[in-house]
Structure formats: C-alpha cells, structure tokens
N, CA, C and O atoms as a printed pandas DataFrame, in Angstrom:
     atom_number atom_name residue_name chain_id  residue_number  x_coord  y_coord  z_coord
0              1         N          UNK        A               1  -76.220   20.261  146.757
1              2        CA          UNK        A               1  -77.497   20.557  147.365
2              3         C          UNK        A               1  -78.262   19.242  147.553
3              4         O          UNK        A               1  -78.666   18.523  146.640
4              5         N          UNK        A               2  -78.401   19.033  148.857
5              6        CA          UNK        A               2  -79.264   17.610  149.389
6              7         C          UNK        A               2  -80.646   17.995  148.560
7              8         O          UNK        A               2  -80.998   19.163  148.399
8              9         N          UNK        A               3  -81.289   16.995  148.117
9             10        CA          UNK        A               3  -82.227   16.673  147.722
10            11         C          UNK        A               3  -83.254   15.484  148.043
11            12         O          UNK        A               3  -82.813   14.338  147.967
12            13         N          UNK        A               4  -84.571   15.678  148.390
13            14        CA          UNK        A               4  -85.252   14.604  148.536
14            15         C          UNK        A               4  -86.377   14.277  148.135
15            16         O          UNK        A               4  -87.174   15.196  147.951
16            17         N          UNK        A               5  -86.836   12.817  147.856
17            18        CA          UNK        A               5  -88.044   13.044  147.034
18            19         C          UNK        A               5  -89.334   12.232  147.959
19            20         O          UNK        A               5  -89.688   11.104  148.305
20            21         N          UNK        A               6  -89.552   13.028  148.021
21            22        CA          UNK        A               6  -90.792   12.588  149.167
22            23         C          UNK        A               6  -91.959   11.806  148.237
23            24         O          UNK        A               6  -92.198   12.182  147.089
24            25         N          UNK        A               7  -92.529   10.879  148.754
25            26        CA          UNK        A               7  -93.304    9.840  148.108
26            27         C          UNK        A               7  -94.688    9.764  149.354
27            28         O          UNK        A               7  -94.511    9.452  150.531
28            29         N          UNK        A               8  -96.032   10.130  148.740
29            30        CA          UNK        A               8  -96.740    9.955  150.146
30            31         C          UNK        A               8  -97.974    9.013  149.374
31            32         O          UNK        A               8  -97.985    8.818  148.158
32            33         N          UNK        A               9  -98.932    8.511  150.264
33            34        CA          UNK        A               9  -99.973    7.711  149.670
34            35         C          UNK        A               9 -100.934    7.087  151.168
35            36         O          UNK        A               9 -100.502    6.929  152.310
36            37         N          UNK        A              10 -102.221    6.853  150.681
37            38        CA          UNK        A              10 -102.875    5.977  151.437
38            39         C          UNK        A              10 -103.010    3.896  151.230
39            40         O          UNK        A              10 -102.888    3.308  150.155
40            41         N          UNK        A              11 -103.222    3.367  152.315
41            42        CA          UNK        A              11 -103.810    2.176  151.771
42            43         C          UNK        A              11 -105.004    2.173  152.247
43            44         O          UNK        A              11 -105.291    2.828  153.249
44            45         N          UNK        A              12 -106.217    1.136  151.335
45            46        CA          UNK        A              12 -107.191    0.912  151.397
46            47         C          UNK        A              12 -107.074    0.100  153.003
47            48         O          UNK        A              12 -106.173   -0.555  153.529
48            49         N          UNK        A              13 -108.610    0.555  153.504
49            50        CA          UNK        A              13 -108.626   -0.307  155.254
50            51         C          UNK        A              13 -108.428   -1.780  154.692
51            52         O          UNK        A              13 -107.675   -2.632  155.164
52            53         N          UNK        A              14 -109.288   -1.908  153.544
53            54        CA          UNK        A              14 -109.379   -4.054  153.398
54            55         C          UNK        A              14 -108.104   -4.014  153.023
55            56         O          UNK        A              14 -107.631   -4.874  153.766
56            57         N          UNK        A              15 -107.092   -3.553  152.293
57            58        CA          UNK        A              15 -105.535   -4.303  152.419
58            59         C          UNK        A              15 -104.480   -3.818  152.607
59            60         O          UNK        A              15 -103.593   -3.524  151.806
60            61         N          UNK        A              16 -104.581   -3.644  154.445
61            62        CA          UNK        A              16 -103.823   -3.385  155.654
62            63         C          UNK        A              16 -102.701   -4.760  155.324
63            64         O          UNK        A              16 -101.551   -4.586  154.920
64            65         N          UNK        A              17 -103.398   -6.291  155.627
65            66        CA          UNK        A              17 -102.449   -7.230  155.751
66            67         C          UNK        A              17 -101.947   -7.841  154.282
67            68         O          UNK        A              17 -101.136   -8.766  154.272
68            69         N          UNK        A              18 -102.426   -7.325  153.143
69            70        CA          UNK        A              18 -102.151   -7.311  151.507
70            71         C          UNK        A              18 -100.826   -6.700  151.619
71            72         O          UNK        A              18  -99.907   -7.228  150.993
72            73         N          UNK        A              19 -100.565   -5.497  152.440
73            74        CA          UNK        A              19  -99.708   -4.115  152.235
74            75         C          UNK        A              19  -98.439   -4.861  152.796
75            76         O          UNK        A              19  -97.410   -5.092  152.160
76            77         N          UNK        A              20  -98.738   -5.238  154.280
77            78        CA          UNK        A              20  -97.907   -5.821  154.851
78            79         C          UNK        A              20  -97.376   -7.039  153.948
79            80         O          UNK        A              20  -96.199   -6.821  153.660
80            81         N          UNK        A              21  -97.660   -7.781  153.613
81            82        CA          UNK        A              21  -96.853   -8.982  152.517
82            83         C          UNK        A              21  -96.250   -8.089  151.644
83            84         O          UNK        A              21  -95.025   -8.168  151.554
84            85         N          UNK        A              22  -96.778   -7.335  151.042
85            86        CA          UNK        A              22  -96.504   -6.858  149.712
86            87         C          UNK        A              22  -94.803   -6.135  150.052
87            88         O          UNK        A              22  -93.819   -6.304  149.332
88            89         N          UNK        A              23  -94.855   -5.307  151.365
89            90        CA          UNK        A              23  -93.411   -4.539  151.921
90            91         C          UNK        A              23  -92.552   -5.757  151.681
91            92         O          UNK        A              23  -91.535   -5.647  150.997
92            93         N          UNK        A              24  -93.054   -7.379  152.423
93            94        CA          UNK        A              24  -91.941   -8.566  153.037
94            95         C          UNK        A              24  -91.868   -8.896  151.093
95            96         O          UNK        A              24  -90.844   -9.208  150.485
96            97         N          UNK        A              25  -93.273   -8.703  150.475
97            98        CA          UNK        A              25  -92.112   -9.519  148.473
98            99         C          UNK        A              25  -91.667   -8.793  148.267
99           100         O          UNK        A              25  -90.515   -9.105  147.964
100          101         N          UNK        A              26  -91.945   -7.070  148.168
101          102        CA          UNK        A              26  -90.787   -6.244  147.892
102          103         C          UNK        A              26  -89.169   -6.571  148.542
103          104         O          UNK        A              26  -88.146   -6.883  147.933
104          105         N          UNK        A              27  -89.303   -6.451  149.389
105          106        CA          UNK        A              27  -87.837   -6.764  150.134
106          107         C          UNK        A              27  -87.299   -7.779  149.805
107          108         O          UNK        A              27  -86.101   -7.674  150.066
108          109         N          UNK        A              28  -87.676   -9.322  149.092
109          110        CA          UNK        A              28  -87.106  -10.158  148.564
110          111         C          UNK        A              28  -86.971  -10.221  147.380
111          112         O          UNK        A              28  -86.490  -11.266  146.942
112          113         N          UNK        A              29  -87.248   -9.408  146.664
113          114        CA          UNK        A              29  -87.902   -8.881  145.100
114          115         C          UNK        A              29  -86.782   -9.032  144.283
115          116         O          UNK        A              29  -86.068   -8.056  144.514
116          117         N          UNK        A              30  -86.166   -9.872  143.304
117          118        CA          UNK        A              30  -84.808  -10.299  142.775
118          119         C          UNK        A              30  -84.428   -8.857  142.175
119          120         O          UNK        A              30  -83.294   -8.381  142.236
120          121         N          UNK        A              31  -85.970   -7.990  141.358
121          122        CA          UNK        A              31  -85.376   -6.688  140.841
122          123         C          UNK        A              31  -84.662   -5.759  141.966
123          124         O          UNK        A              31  -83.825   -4.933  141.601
124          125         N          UNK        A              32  -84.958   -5.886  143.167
125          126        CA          UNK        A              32  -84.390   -4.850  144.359
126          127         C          UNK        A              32  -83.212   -5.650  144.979
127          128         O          UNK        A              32  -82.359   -4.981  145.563
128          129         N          UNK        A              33  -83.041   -7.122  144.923
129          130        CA          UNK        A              33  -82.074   -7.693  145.956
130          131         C          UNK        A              33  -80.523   -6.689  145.660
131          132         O          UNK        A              33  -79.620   -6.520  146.480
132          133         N          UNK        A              34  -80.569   -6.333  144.748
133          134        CA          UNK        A              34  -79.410   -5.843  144.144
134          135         C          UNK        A              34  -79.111   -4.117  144.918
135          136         O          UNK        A              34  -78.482   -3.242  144.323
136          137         N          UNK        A              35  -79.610   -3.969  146.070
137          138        CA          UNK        A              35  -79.691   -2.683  146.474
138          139         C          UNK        A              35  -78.587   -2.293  146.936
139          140         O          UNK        A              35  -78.661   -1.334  147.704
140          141         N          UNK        A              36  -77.511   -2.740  146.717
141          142        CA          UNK        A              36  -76.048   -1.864  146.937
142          143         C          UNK        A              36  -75.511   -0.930  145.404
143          144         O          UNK        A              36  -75.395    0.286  145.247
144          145         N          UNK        A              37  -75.324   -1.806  144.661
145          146        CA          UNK        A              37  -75.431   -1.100  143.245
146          147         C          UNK        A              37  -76.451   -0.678  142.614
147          148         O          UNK        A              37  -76.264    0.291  141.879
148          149         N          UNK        A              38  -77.723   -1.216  142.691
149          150        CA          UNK        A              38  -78.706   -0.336  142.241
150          151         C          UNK        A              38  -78.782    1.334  143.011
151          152         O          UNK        A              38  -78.315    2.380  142.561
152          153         N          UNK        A              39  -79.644    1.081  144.475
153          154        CA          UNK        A              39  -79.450    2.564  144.580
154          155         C          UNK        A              39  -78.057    2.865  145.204
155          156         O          UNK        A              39  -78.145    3.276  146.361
156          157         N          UNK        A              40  -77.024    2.780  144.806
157          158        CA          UNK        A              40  -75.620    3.797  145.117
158          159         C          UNK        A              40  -75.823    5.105  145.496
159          160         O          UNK        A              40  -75.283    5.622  146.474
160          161         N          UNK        A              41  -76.638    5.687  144.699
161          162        CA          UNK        A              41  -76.983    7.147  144.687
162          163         C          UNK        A              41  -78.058    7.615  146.242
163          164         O          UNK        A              41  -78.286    8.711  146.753
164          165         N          UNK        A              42  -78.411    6.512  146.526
165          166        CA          UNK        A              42  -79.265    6.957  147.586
166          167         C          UNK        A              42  -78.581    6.954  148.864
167          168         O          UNK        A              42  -77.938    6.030  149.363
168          169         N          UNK        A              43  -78.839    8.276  149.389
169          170        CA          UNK        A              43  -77.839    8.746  150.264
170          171         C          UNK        A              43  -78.749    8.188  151.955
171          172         O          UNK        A              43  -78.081    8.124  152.987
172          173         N          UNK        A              44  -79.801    7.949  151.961
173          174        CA          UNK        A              44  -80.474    7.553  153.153
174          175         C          UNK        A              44  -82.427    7.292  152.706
175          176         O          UNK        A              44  -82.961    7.968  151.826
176          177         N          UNK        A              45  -83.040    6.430  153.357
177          178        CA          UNK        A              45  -83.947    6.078  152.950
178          179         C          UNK        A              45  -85.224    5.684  154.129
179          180         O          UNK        A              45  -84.993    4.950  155.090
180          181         N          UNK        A              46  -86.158    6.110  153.948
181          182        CA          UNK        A              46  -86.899    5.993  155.135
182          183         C          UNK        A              46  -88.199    5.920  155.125
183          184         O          UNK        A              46  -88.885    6.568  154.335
184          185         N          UNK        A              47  -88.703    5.067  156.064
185          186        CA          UNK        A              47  -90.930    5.078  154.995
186          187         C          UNK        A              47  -91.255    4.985  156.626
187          188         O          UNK        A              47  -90.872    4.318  157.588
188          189         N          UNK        A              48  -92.151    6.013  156.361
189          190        CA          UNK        A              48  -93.212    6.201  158.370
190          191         C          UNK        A              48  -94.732    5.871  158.102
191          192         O          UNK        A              48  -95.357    6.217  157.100
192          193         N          UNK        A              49  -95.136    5.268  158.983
193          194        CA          UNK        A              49  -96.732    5.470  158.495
194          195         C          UNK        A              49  -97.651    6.112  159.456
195          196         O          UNK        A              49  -97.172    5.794  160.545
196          197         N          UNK        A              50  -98.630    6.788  159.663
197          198        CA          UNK        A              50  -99.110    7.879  160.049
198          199         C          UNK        A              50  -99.789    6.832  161.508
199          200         O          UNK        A              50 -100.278    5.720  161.705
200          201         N          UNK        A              51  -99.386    8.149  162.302
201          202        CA          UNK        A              51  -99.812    7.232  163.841
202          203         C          UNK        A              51 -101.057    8.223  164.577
203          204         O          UNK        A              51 -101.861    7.753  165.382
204          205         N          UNK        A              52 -101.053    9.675  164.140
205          206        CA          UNK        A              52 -102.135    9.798  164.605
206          207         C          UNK        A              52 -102.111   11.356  163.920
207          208         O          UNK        A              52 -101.082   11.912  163.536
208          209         N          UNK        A              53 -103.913   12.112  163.833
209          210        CA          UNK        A              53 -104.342   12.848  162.905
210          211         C          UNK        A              53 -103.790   12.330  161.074
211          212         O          UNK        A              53 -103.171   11.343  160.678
212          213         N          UNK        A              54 -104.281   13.343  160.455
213          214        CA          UNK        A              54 -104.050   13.167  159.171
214          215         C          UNK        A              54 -104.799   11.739  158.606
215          216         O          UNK        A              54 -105.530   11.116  159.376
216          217         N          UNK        A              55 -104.622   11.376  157.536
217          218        CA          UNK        A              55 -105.041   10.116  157.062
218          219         C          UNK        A              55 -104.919    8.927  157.436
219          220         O          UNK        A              55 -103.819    8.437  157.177
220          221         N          UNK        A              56 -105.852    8.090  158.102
221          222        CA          UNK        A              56 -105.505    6.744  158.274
222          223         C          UNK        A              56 -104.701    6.124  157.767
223          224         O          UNK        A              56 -104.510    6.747  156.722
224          225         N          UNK        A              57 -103.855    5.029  157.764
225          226        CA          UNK        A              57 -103.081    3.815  156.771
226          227         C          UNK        A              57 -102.361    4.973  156.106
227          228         O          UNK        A              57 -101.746    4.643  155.092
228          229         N          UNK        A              58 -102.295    6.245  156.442
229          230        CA          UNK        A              58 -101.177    7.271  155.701
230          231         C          UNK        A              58  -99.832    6.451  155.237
231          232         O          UNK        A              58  -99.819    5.287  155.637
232          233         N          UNK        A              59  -98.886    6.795  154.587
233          234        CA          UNK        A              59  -97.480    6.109  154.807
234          235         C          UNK        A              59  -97.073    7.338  153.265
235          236         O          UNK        A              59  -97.544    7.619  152.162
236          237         N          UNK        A              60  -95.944    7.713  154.129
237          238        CA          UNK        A              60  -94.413    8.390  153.712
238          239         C          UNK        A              60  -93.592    7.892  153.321
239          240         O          UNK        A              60  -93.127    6.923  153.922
240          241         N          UNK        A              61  -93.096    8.305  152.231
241          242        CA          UNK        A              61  -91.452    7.469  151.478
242          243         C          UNK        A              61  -90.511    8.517  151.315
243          244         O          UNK        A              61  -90.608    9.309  150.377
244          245         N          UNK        A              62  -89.665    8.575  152.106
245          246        CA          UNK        A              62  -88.475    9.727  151.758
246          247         C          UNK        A              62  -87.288    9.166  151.581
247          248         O          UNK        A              62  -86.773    8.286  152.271
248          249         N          UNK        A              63  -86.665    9.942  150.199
249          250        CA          UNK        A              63  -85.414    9.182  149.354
250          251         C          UNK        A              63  -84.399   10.634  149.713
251          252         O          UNK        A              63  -84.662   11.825  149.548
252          253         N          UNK        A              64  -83.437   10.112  150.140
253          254        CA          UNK        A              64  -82.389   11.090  150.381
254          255         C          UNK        A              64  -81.745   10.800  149.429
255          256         O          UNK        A              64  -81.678    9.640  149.020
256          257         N          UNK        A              65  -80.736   12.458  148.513
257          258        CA          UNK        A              65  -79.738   12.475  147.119
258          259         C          UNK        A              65  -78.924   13.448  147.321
259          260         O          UNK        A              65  -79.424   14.473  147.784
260          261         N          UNK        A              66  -77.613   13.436  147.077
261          262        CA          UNK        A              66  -77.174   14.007  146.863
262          263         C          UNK        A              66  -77.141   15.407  146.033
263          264         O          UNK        A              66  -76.524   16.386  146.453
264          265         N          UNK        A              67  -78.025   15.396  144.548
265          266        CA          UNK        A              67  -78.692   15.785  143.963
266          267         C          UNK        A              67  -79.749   15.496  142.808
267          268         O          UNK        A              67  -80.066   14.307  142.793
268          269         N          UNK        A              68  -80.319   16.195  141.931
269          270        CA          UNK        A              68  -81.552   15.436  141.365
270          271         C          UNK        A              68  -81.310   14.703  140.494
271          272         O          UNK        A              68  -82.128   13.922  140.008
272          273         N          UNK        A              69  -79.700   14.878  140.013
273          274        CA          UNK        A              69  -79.115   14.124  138.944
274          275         C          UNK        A              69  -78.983   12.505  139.416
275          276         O          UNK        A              69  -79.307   11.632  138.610
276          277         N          UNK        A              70  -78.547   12.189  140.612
277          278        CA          UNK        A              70  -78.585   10.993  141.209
278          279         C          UNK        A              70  -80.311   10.453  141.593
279          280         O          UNK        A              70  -80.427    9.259  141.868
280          281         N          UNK        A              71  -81.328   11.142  141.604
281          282        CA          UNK        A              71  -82.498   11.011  141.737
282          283         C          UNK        A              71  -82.874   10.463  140.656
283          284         O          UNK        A              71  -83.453    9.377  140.685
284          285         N          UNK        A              72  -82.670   10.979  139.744
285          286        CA          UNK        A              72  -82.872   10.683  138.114
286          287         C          UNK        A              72  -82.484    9.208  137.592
287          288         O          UNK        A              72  -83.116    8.445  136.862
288          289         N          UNK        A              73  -80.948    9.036  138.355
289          290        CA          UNK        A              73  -80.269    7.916  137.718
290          291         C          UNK        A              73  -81.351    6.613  138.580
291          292         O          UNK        A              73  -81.815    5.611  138.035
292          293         N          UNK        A              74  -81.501    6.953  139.777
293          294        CA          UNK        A              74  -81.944    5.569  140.186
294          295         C          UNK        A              74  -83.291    5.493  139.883
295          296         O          UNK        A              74  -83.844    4.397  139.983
296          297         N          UNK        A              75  -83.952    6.526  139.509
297          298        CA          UNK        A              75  -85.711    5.986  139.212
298          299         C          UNK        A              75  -85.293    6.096  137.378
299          300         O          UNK        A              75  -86.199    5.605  136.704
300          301         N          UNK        A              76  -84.446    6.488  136.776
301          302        CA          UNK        A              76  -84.358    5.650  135.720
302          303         C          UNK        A              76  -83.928    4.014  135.606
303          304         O          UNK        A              76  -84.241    3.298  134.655
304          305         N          UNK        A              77  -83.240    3.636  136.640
305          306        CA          UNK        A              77  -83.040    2.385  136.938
306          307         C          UNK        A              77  -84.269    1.876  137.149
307          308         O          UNK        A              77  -84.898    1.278  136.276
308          309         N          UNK        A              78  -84.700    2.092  138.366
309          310        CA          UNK        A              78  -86.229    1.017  138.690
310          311         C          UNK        A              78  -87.075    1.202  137.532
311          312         O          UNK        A              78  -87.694    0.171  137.268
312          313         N          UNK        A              79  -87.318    2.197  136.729
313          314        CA          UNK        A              79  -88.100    1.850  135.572
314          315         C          UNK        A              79  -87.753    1.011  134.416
315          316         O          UNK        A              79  -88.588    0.646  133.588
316          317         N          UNK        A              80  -86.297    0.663  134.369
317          318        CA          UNK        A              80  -85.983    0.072  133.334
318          319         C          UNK        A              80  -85.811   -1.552  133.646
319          320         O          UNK        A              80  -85.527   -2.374  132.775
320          321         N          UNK        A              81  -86.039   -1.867  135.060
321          322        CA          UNK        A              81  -85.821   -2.624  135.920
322          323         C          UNK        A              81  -86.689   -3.910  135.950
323          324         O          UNK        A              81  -86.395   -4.986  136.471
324          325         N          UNK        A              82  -88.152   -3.474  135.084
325          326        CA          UNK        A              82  -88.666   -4.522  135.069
326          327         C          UNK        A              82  -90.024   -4.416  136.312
327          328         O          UNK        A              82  -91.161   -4.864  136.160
328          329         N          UNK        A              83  -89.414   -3.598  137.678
329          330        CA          UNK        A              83  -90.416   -2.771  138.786
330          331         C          UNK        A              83  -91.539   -2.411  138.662
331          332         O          UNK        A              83  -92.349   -2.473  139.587
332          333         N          UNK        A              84  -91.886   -1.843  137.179
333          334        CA          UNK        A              84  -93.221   -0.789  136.535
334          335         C          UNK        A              84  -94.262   -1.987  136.458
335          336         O          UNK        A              84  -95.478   -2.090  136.617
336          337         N          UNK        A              85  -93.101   -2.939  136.105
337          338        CA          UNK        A              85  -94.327   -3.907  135.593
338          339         C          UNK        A              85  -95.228   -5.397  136.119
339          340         O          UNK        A              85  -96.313   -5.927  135.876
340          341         N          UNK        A              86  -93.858   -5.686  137.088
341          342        CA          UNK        A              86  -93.954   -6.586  138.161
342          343         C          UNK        A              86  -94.385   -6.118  139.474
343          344         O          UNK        A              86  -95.075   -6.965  140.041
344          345         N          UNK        A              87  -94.220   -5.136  140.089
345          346        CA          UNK        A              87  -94.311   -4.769  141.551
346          347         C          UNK        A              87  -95.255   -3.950  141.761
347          348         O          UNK        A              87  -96.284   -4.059  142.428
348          349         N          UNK        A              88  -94.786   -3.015  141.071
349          350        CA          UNK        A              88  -95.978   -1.594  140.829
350          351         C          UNK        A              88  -97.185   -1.623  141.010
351          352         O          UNK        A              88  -97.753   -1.125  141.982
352          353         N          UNK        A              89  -98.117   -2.656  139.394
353          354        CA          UNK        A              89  -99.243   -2.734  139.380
354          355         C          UNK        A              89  -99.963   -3.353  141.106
355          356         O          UNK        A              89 -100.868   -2.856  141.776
356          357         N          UNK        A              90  -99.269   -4.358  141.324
357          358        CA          UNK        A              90  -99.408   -4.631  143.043
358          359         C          UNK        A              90  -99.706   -3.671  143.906
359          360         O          UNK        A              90 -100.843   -3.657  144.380
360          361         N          UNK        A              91  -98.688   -2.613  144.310
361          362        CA          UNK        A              91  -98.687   -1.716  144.874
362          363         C          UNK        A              91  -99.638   -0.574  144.510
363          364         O          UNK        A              91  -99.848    0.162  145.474
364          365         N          UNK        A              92 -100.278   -0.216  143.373
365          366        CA          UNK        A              92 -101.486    0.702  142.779
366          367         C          UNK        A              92 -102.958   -0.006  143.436
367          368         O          UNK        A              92 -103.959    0.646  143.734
368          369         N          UNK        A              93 -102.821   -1.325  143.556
369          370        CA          UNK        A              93 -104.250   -1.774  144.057
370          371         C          UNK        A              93 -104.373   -1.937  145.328
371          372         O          UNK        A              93 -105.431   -2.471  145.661
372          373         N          UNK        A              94 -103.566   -1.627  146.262
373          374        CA          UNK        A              94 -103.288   -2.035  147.730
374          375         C          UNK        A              94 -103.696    0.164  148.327
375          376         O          UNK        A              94 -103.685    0.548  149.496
376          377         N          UNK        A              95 -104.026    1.222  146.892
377          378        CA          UNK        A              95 -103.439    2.035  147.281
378          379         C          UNK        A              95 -104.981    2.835  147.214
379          380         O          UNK        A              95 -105.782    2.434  146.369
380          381         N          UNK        A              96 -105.367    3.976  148.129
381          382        CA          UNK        A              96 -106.242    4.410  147.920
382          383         C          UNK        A              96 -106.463    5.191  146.530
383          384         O          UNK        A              96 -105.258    5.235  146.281
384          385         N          UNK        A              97 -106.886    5.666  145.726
385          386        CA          UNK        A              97 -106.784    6.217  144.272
386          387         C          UNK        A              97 -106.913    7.702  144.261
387          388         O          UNK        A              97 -107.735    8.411  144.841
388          389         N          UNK        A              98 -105.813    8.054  143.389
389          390        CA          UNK        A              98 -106.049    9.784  144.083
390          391         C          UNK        A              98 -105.481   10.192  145.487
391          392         O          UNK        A              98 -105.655   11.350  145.867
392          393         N          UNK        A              99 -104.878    9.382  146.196
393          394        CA          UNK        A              99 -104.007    9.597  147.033
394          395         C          UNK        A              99 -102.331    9.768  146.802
395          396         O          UNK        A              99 -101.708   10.444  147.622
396          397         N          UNK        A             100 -101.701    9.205  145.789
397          398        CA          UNK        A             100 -100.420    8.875  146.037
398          399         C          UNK        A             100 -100.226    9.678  145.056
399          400         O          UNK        A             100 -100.794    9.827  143.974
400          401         N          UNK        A             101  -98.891   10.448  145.830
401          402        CA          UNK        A             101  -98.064   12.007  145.587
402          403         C          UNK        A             101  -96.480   11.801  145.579
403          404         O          UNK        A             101  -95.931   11.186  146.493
404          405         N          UNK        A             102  -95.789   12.331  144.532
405          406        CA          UNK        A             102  -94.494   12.300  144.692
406          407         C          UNK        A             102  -93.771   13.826  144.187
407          408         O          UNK        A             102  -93.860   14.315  143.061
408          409         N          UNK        A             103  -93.108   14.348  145.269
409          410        CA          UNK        A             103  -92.479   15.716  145.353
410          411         C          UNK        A             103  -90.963   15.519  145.018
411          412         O          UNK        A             103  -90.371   14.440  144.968
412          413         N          UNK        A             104  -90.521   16.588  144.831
413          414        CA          UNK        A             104  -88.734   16.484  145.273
414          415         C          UNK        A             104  -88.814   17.749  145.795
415          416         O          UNK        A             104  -89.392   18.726  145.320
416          417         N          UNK        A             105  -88.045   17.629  147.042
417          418        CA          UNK        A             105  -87.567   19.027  147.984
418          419         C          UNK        A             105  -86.224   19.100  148.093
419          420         O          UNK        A             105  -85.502   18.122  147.903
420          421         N          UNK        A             106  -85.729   20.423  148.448
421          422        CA          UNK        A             106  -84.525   20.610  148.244
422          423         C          UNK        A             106  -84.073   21.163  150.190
423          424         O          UNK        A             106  -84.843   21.788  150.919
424          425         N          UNK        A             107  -83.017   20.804  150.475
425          426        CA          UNK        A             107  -82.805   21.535  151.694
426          427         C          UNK        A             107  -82.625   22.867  151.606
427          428         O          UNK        A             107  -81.950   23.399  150.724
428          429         N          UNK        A             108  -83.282   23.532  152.612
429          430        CA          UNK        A             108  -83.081   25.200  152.834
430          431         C          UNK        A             108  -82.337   24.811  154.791
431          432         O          UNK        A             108  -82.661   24.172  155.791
432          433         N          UNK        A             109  -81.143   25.784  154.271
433          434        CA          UNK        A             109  -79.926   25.615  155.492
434          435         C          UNK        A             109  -79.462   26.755  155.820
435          436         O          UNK        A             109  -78.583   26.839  156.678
C-alpha cells in the first residue's frame, strides 16, 4: 500500500529570499549529500509552492513510500542525522508559526 506523507507550511513575506538560500544549503547539506542511501526508501519526492488562492508563500512537501514502515526508517534517519539540529532550527524561523502540518495518506485505488 503506497503511502505518502504530505508536509505543508507557510513562509514569512520578509524571508521569501532567506527560503530561497536556505532550499540551495539544504541541497548541499553534507547530512543530505548522501541521498541515494539515505532515502532508498523514498519512492518519489516532490515540493510545489502555491501559485494562486489559498495561502501566500504556501509550499507542499510530498514523500512517496512504499509503506509507513519505510516512512519510519527514513525520518528515523534524518533525526538521527544530526538535521533536527543543524537545518531544522533554520527552517522553523523562515516559517510562518502555526502553519506547518505533516499528514501521512494512504492511496485509495
């Protein structure tokens, strides 16, 4: 059973171009360079940001799994990863407060 864990959140209007750097250090981020063996389990991966109605600076994170057991393994990874403590706090202040939501959905087929 496909599984996915949807990740949603706002950014603050003042750090629009904070957000933007912050995506380009994530992506060079020595804890993530490792993204073939780290997420293995992630079956497809995808982040949209809201283009019109709904919340300004909106932005979506959807993690495709095989199932929740592989969901499990890789956000037990990024937490043990060193991520919580280096990247994170970054990403909490760039974020509106009381905005950012994380689900897991399951496919109905």
């Amino acid at each position: 059973m496909t599984v996915f864990l949807v990740e949603t959140y706002v950014i603050k209007p003042e750090k629009r171009v904070e957000f933007m750097a912050y995506i380009e250090k994530e992506k060079r981020s020595k804890i993530l360079q490792k993204r073939p063996q780290f997420f293995k389990e992630v079956k497809s991966y995808k982040m949209f940001s809201q283009m019109l109605g709904g919340n300004f600076d909106g932005y979506v994170e959807m993690w495709e799994f095989e199932n929740l057991a592989d969901c499990e393994k890789v956000f037990n990874r990024i937490t043990q990863s060193g991520y919580m403590t280096t990247l994170y706090p970054e990403f909490a202040s760039l974020v509106v407060p009381a905005t950012h939501s994380m689900s897991i959905w399951n496919s109905v087929e």
